[in-house]
KEKE-3310 file (N, C-alpha, C; in steps of 0.2 Angstrom, whole numbers, plus 5000, padded with zeros to 4 digits):
npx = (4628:4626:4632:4630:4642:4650:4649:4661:4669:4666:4668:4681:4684:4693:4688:4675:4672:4665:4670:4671:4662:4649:4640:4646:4639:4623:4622:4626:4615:4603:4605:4606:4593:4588:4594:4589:4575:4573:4584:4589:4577:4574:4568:4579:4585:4585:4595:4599:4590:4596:4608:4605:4602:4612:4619:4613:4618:4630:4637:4650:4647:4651:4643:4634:4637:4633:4624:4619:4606:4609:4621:4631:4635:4646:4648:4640:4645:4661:4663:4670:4666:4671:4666:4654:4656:4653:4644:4642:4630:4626:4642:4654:4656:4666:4671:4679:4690:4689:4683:4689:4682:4688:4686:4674:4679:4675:4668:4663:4650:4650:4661:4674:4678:4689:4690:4696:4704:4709:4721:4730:4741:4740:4733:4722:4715:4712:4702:4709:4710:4712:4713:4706:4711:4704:4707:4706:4698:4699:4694:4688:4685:4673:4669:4682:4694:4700:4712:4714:4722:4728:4732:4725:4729:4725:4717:4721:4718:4708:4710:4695:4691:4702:4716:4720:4733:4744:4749:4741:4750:4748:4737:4741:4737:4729:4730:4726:4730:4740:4735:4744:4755:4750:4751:4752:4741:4731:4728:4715:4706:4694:4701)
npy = (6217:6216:6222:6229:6229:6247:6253:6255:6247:6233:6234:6235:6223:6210:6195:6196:6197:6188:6167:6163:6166:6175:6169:6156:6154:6155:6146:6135:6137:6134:6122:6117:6119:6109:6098:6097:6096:6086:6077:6071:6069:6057:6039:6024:6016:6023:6026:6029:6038:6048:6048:6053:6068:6074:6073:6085:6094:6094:6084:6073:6055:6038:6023:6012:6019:6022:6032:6040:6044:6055:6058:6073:6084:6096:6106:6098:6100:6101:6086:6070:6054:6038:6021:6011:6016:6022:6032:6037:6040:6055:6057:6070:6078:6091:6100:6112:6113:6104:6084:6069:6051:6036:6020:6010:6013:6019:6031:6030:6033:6047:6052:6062:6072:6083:6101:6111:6127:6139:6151:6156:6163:6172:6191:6191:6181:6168:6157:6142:6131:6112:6101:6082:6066:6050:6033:6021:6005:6011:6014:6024:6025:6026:6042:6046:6057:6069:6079:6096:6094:6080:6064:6049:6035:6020:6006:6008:6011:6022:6022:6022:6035:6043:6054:6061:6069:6068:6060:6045:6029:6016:6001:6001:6002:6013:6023:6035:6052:6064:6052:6037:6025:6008:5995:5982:5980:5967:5963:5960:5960:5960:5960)
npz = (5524:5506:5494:5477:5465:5460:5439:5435:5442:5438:5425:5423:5432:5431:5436:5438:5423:5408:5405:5394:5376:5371:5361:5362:5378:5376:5366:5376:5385:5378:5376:5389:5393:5386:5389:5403:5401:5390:5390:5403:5409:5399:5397:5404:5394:5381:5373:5361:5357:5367:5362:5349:5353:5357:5345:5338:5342:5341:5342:5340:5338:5338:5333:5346:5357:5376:5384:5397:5406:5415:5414:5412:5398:5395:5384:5370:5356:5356:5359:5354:5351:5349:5342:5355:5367:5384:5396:5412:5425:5431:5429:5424:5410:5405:5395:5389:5381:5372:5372:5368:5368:5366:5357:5367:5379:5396:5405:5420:5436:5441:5439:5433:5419:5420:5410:5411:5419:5430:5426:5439:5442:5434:5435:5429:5429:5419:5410:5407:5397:5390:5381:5383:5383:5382:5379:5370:5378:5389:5408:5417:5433:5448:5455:5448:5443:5429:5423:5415:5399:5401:5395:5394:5392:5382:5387:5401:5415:5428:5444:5459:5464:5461:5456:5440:5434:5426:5412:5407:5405:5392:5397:5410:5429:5439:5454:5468:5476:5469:5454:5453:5446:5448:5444:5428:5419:5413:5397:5390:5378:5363:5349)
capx = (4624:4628:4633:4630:4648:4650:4649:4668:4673:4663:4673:4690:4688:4693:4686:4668:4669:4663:4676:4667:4660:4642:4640:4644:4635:4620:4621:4625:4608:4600:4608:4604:4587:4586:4597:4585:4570:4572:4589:4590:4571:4570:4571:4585:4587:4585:4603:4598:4586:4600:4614:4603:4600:4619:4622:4609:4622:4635:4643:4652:4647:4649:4637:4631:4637:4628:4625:4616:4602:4611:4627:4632:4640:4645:4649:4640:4649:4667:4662:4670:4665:4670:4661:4654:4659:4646:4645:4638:4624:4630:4646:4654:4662:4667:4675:4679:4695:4687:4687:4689:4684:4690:4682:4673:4679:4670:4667:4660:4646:4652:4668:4676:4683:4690:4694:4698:4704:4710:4727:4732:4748:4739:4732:4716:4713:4709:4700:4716:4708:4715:4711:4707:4708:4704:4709:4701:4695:4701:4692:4689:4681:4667:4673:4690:4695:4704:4711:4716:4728:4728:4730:4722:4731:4723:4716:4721:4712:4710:4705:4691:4691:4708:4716:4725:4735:4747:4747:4743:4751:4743:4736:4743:4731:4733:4728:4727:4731:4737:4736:4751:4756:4751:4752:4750:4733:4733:4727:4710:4700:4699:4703)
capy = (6218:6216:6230:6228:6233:6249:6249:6254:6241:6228:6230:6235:6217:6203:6191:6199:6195:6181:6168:6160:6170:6175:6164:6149:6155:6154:6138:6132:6139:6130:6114:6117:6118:6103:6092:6097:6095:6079:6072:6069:6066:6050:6034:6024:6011:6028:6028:6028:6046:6053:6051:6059:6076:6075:6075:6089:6099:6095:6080:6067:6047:6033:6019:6010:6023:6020:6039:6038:6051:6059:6061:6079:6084:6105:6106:6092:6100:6098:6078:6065:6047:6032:6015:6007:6021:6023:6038:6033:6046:6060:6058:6076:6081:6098:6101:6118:6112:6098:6077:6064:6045:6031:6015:6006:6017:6018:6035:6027:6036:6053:6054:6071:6074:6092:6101:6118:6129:6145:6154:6158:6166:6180:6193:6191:6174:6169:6153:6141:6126:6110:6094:6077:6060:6043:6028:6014:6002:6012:6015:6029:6023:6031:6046:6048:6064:6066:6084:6097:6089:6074:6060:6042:6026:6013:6001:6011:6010:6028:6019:6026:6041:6045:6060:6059:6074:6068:6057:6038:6024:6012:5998:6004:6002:6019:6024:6037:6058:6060:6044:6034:6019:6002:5988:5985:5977:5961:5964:5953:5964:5957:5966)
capz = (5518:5500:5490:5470:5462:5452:5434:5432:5443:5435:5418:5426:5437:5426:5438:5436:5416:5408:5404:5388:5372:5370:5357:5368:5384:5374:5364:5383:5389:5374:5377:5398:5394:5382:5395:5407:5397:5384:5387:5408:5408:5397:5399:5405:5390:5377:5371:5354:5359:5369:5355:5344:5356:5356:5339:5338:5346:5336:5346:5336:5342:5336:5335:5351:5364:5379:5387:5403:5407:5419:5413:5410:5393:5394:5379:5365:5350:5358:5362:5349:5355:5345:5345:5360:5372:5389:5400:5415:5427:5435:5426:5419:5403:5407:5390:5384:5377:5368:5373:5362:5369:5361:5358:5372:5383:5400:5411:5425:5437:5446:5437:5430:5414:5418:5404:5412:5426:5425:5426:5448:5442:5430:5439:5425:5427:5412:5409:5402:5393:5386:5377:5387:5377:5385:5375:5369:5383:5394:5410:5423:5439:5450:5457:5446:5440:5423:5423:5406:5394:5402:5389:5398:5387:5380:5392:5407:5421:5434:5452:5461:5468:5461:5450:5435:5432:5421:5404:5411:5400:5389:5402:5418:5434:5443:5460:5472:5472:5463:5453:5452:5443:5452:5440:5424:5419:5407:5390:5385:5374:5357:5342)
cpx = (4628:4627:4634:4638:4647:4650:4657:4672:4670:4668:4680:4692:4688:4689:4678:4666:4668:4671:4673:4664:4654:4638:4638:4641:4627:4620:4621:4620:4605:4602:4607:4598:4584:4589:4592:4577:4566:4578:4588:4582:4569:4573:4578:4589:4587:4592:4601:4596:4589:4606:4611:4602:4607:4622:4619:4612:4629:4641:4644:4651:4646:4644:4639:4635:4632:4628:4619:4610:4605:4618:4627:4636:4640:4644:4647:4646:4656:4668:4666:4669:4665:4664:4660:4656:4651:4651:4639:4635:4629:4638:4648:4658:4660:4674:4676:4683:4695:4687:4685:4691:4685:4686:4682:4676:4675:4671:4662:4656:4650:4659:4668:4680:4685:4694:4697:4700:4707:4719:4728:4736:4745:4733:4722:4712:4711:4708:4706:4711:4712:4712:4710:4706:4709:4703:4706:4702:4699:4693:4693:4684:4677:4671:4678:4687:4701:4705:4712:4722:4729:4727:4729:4723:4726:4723:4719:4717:4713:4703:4700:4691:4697:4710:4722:4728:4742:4744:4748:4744:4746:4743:4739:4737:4733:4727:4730:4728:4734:4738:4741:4751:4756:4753:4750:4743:4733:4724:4720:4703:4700:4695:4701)
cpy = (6218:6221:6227:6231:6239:6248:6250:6251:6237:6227:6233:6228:6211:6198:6193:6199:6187:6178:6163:6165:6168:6172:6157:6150:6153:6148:6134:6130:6133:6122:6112:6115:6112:6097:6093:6093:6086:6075:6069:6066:6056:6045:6030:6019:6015:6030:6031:6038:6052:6055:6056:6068:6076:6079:6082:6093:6098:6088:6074:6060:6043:6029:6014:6012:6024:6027:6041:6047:6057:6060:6067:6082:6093:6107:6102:6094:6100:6090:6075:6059:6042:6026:6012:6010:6023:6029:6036:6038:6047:6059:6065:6079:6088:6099:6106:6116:6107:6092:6075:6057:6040:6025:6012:6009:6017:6023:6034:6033:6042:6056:6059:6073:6081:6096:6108:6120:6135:6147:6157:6165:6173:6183:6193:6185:6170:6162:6149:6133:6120:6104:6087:6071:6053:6037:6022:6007:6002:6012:6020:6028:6027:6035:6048:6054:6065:6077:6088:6093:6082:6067:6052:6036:6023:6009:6003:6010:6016:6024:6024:6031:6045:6052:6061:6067:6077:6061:6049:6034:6019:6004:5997:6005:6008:6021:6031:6046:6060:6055:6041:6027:6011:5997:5988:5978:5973:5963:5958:5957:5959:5961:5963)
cpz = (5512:5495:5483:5467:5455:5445:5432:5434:5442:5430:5420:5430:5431:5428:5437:5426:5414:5405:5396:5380:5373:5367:5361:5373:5379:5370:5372:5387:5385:5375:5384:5397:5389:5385:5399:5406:5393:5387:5397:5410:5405:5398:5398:5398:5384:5376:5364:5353:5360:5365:5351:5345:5353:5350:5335:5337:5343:5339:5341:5339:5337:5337:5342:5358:5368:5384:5391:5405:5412:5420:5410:5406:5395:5387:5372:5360:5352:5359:5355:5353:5349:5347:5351:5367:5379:5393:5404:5422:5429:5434:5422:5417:5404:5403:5384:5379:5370:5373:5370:5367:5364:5363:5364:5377:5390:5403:5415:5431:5439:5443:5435:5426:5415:5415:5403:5418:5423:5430:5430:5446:5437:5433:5433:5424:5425:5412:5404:5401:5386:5387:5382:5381:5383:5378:5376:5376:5391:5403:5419:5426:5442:5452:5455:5443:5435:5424:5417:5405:5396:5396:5395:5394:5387:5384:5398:5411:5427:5441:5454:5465:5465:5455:5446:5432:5428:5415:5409:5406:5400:5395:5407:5423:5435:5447:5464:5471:5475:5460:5453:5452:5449:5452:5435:5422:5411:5402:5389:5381:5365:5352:5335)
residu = (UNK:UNK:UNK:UNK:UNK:UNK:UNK:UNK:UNK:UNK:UNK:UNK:UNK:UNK:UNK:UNK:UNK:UNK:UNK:UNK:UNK:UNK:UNK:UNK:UNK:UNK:UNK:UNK:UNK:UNK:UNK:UNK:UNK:UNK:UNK:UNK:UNK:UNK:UNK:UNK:UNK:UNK:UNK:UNK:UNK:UNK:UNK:UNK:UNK:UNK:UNK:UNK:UNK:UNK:UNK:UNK:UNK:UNK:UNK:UNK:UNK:UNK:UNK:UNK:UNK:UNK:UNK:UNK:UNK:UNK:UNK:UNK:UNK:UNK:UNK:UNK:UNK:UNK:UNK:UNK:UNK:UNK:UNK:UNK:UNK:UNK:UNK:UNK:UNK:UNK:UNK:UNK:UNK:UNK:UNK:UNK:UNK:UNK:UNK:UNK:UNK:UNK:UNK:UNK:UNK:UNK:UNK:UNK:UNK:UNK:UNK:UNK:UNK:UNK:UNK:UNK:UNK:UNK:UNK:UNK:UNK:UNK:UNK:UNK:UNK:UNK:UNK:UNK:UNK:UNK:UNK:UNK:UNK:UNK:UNK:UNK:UNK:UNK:UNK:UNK:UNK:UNK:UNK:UNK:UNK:UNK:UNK:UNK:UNK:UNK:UNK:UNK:UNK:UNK:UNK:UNK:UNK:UNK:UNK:UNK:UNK:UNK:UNK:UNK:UNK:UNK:UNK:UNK:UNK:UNK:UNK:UNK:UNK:UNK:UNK:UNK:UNK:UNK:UNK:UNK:UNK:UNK:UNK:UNK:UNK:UNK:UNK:UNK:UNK:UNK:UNK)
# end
């Protein structure tokens, strides 16, 4: 049977506090019920519809980012997204710390920007949050996982399934977990 915890062990247990501010929890909710509502709802050639919810919320994008109905932003106002950048379903920026993608960029279906975990080693566990950036024409495959501070070079490529948990060079293949350098990946974007 499950017992309710007292109320002086409630705020005595760190792990029982929230790990976000009041503030953000509730723009969150607002932003939960507007993804649910308007933005995962409409249809699938509605980029233009869903930038716009976006930028509602405070997310920076450039023009003709392609942000798929069932991609999951946590945070819109922490997003900055240059030109041409696609996020692609069930994709999820999970970005307390902020991300910043660079042009033409691709987060590919299921993959995982994670932009937080919390701190084992303190007995308070405190939610530890840092920055991801993915670099122009770069690309993070279905099911990759990009972790905090992670920086993703320019024309990068994180293989399928794979987990990037340190900074990947500018176009460098990388595979596996965690990722590790395969090859590096020839240059034809044009600038």
């Amino acid at each position: 049977m499950h017992r309710r915890p007292t109320p002086a062990l409630t705020a005595a247990d760190p792990y029982l506090a929230p790990s976000t501010s009041l503030r953000s929890r509730v723009a969150r909710g607002l932003w939960g019920l507007v993804w649910w509502t308007l933005f995962r709802t409409s249809p699938r050639p509605a980029f233009a519809w869903r930038a716009a919810l976006l930028r509602l919320f405070g997310a920076q994008l450039g023009p003709h980012c392609h942000i798929y109905p069932a991609a999951r932003v946590w945070a819109p106002w922490l997003l900055v997204c240059e030109d041409a950048v696609c996020i692609a379903d069930e994709a999820v920026v999970y970005n307390p710390g902020g991300v910043q993608l660079r042009s033409h960029c691709v987060i590919s279906q299921q993959a995982y920007l994670c932009g937080a975990g919390h701190d084992i080693d303190d007995p308070a566990f405190p939610m530890v949050s840092r920055r991801i950036e993915v670099g122009a024409y770069a690309w993070v495959a279905a099911r990759a996982t990009v972790c905090a501070g992670v920086q993703v070079g320019e024309g990068a490529v994180l293989a399928l399934g794979s987990v990037a948990t340190r900074a990947l060079q500018p176009w460098g293949v990388y595979a596996g977990v965690p990722a590790r350098w395969q090859r590096q990946r020839r240059q034809h974007h044009a600038r």
